[in-house]
Structures are given as structure tokens and as C-alpha cells.
Z-matrix of the N, CA and C atoms (Angstrom, degrees):
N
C 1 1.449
C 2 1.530 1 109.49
N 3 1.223 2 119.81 1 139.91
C 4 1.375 3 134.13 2 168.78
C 5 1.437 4 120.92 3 -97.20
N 6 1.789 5 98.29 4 128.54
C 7 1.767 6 102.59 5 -166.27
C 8 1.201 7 107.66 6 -134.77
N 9 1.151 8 137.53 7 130.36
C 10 1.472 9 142.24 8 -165.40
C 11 1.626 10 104.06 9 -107.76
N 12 2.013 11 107.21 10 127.34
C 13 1.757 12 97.32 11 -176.08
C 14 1.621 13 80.68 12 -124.53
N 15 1.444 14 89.91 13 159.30
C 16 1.896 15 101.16 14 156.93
C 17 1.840 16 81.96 15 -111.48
N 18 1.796 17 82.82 16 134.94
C 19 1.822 18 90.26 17 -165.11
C 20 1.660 19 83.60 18 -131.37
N 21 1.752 20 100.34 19 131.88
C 22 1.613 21 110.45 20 -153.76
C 23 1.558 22 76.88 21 -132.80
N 24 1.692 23 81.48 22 171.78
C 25 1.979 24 108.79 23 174.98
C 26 1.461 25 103.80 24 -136.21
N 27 1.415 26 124.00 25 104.79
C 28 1.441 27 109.08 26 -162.18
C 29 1.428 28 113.13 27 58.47
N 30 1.619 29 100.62 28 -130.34
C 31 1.789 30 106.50 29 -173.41
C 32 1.745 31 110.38 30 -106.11
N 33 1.858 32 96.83 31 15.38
C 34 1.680 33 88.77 32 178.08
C 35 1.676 34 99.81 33 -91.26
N 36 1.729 35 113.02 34 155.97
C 37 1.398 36 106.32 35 164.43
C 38 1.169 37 98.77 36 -94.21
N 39 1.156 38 113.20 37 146.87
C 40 1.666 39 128.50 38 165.33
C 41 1.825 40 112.64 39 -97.04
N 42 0.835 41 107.34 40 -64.08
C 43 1.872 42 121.62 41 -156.61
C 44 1.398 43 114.80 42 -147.98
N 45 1.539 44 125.66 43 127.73
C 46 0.910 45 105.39 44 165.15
C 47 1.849 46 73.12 45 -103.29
N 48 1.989 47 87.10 46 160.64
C 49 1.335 48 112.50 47 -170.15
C 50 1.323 49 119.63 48 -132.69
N 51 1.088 50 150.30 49 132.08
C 52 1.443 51 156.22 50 159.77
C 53 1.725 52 115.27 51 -75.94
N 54 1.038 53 109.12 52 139.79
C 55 1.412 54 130.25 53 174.87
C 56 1.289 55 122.37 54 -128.16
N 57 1.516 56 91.35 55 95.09
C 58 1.710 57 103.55 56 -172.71
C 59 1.531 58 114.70 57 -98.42
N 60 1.394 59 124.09 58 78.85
C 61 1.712 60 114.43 59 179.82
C 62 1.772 61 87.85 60 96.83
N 63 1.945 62 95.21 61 -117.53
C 64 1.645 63 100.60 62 -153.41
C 65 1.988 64 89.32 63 -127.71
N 66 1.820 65 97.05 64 24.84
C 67 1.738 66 97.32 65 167.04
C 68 1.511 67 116.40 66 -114.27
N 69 1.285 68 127.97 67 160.21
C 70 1.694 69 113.60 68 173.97
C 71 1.671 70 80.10 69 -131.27
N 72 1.431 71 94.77 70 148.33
C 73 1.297 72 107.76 71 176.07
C 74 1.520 73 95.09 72 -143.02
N 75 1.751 74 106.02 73 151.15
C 76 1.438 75 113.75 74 -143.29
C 77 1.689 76 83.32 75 -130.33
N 78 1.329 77 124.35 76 131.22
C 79 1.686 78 126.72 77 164.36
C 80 1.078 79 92.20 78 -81.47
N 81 1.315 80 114.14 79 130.49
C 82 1.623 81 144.85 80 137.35
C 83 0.949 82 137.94 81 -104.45
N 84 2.173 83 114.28 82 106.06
C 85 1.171 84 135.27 83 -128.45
C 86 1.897 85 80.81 84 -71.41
N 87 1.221 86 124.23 85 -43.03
C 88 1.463 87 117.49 86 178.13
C 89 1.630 88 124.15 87 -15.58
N 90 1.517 89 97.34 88 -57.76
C 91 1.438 90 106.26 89 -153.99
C 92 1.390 91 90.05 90 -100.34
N 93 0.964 92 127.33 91 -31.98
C 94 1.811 93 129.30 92 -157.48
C 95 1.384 94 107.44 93 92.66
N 96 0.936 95 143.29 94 -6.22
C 97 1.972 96 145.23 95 -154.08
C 98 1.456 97 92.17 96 -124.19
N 99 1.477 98 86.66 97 166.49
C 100 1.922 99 97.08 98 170.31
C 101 1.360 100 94.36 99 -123.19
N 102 1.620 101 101.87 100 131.16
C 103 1.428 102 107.52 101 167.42
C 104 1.644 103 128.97 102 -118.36
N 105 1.408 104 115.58 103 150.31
C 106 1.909 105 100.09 104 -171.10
C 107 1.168 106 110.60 105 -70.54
N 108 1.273 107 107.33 106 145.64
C 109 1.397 108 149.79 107 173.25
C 110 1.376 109 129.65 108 -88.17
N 111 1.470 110 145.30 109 74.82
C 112 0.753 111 165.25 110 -132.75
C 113 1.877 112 80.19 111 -90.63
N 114 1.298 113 120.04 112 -78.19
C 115 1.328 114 140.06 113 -161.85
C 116 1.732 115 94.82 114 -53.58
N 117 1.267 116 109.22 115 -63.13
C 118 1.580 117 93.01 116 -179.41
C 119 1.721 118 140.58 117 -74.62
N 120 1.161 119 96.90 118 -20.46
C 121 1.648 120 141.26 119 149.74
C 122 1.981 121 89.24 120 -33.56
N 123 1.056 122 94.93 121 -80.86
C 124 1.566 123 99.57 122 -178.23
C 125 1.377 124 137.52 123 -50.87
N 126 1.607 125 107.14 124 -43.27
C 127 1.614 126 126.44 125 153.27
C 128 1.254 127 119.74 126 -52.93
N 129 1.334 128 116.85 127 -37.44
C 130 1.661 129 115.41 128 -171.69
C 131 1.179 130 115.25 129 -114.86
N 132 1.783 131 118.44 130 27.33
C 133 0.803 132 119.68 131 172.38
C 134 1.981 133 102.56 132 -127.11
N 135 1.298 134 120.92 133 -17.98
C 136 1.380 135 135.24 134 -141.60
C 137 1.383 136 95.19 135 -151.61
N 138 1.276 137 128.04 136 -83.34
C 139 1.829 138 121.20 137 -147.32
C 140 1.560 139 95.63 138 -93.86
N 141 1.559 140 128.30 139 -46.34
C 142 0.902 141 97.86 140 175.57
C 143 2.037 142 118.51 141 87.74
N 144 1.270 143 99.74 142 22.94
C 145 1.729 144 107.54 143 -169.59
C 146 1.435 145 95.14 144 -118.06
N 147 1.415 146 141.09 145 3.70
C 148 1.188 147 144.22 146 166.90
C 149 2.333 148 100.60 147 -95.62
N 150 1.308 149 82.87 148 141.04
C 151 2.119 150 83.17 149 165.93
C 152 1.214 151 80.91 150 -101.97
N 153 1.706 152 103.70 151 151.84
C 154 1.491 153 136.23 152 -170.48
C 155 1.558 154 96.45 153 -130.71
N 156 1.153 155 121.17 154 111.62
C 157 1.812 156 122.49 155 174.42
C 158 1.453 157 101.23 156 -122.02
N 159 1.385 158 110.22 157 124.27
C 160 1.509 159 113.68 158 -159.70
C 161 1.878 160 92.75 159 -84.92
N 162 1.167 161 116.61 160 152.16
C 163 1.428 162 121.43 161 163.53
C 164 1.529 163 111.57 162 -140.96
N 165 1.276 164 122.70 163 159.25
C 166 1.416 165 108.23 164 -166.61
C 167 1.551 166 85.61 165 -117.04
N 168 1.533 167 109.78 166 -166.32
C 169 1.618 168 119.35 167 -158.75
C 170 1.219 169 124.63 168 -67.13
N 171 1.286 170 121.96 169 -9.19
C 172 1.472 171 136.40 170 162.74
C 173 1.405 172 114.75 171 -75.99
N 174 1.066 173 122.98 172 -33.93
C 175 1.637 174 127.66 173 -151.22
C 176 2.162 175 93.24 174 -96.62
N 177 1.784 176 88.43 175 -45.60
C 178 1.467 177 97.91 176 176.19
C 179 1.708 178 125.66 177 -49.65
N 180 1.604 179 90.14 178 -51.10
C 181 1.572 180 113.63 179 153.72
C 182 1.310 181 113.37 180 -26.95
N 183 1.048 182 115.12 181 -58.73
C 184 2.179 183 132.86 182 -164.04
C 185 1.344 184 85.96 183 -53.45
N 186 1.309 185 111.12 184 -66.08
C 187 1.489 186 132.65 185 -122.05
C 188 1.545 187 90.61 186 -75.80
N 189 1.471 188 117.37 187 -59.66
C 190 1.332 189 134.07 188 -168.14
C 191 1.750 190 86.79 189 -57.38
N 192 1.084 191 135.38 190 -84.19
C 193 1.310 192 149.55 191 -171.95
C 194 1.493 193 122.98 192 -15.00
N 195 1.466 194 106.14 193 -29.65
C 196 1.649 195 123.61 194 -175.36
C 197 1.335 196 116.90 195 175.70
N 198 1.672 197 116.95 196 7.78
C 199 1.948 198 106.82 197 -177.44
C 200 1.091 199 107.69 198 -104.48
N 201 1.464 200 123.24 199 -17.19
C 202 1.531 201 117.79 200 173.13
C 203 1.808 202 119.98 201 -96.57
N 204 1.340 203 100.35 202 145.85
C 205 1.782 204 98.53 203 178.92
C 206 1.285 205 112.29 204 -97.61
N 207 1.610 206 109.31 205 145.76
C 208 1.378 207 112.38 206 176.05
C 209 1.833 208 109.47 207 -49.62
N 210 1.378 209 92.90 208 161.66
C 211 1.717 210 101.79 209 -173.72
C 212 1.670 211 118.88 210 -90.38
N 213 0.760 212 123.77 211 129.09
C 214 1.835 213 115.03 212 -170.69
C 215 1.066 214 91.91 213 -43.23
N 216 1.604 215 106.30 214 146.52
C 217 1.827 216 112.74 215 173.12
C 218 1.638 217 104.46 216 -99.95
N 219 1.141 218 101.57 217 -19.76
C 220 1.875 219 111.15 218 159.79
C 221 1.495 220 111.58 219 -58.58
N 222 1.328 221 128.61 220 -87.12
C 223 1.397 222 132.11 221 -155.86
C 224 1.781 223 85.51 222 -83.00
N 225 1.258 224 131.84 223 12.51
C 226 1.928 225 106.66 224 173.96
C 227 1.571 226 106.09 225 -127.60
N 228 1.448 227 116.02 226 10.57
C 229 1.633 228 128.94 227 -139.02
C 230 1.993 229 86.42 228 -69.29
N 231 1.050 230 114.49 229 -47.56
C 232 1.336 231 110.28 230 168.17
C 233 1.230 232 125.74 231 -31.40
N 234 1.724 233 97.27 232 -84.27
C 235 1.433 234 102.15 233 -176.13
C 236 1.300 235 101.86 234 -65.35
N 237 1.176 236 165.65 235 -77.49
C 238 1.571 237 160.88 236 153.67
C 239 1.565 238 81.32 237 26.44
N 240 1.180 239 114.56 238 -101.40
C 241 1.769 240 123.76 239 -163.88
C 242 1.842 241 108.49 240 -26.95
N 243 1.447 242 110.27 241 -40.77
C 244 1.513 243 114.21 242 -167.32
C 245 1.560 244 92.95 243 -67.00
N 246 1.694 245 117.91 244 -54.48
C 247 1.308 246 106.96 245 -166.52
C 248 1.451 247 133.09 246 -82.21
N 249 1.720 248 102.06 247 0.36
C 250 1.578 249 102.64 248 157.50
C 251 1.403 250 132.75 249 -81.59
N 252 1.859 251 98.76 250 -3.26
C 253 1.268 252 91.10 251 -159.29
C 254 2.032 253 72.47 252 -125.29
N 255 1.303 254 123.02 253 49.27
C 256 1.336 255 143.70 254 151.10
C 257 1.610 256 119.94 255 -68.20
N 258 1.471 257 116.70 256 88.74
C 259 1.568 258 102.33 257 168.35
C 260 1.273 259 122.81 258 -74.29
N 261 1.471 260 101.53 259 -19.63
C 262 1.435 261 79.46 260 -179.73
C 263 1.592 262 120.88 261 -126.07
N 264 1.241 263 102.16 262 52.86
C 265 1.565 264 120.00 263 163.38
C 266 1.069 265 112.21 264 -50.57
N 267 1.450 266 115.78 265 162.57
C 268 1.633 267 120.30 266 177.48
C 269 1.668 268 109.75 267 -125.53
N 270 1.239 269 113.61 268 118.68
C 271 1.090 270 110.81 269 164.54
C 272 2.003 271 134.26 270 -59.22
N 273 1.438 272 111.88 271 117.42
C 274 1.331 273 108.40 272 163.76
C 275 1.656 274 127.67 273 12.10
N 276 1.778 275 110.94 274 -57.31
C 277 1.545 276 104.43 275 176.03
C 278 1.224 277 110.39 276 -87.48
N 279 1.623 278 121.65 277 -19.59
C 280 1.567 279 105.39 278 -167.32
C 281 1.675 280 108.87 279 -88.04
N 282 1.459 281 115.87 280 -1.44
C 283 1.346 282 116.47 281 147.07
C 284 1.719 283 122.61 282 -71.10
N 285 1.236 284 104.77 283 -56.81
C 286 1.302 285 112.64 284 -162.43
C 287 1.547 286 98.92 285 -69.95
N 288 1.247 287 144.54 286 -6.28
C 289 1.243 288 159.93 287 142.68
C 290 1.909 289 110.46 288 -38.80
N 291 1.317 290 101.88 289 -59.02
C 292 1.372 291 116.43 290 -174.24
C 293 1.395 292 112.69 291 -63.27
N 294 1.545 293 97.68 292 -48.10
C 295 1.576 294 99.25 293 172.05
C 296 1.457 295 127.48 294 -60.81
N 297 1.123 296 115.89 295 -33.98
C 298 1.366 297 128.13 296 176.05
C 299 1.365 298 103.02 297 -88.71
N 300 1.424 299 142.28 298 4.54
C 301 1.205 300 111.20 299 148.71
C 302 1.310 301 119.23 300 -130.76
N 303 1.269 302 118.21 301 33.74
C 304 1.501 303 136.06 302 145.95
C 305 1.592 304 108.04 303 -72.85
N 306 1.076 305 104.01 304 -48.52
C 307 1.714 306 113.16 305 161.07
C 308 1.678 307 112.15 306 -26.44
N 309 1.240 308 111.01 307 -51.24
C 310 1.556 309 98.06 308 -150.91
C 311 1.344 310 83.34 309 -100.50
């Protein structure tokens, strides 16, 4: 099943994230795509030090659209580089696709 969180630290947003099965994949306003998350994958499955507020494909919509801030290209310049050069990112609909048809 596919589950969509806006996944915060305190009052910062971090990610909204998808949960596909036993993967989390994180949109990064950078690239436009959501890519997996090994690190959050792990928190929201195990430690549990991230809040997880589920939103469904409208709200995700919002969020992606204007609630999240780009990522420092200083302190992320790495991972930035890993996730442009991501084949197998997922674009925005081919999540929001999944969700809606876990639905039916």
C-alpha cells in the first residue's frame, strides 16, 4: 500500500514522503522527483525521531507546489549530485498514481 506523510522536525518541514511496501521515497523540491531514502526509510520504520502527518494526494499536491524549501546546495551538494544523477526516481504522478490505485 502507498501512503503519503509531510515528515517534519519540530516546526521545520522536511519531506513529504511516500511509502511504497518496505521503501520511503522522499520529493526533492531540487529535482522535481521523489527519490528513496534509505535514512528515512529507517526512521519511519524503526527510530521514529521524525513526526509523520499523513496527507493524501491533494494535500501532497499543496505541499510539493510551494510548502517545501529548496535544500542548501552547500550542506546537500552531495546528495543533490546523487539525486540528479537518480535513474530511478519517481516522478510526482507515478506516485500519486499508486496511491490512488491502492485506493480502489
Amino acid at each position: 500500500m502507498t501512503r503519503l506523510f509531510l515528515v517534519s522536525q519540530g516546526e521545520r518541514r522536511l519531506w513529504v514522503a511516500a511509502v511504497l511496501g518496505e521503501d520511503v521515497y522522499c520529493f526533492v523540491p531540487d529535482t522535481g522527483r521523489f527519490h528513496r531514502s534509505d535514512g528515512v526509510r529507517d526512521d519511519f520504520f524503526m527510530e521514529q525521531e521524525l513526526a509523520y502527518e499523513a496527507v493524501g494526494v491533494a494535500g501532497a499536491r499543496r505541499l510539493i507546489e510551494g510548502g517545501l524549501p529548496a535544500l542548501d546546495p552547500e550542506v546537500m551538494a552531495d546528495h543533490l549530485a546523487e539525486w540528479r544523477a537518480d535513474a530511478r526516481a519517481l516522478e510526482p504522478e507515478q506516485v500519486f498514481a499508486s496511491v490512488v490505485a491502492d485506493l480502489r
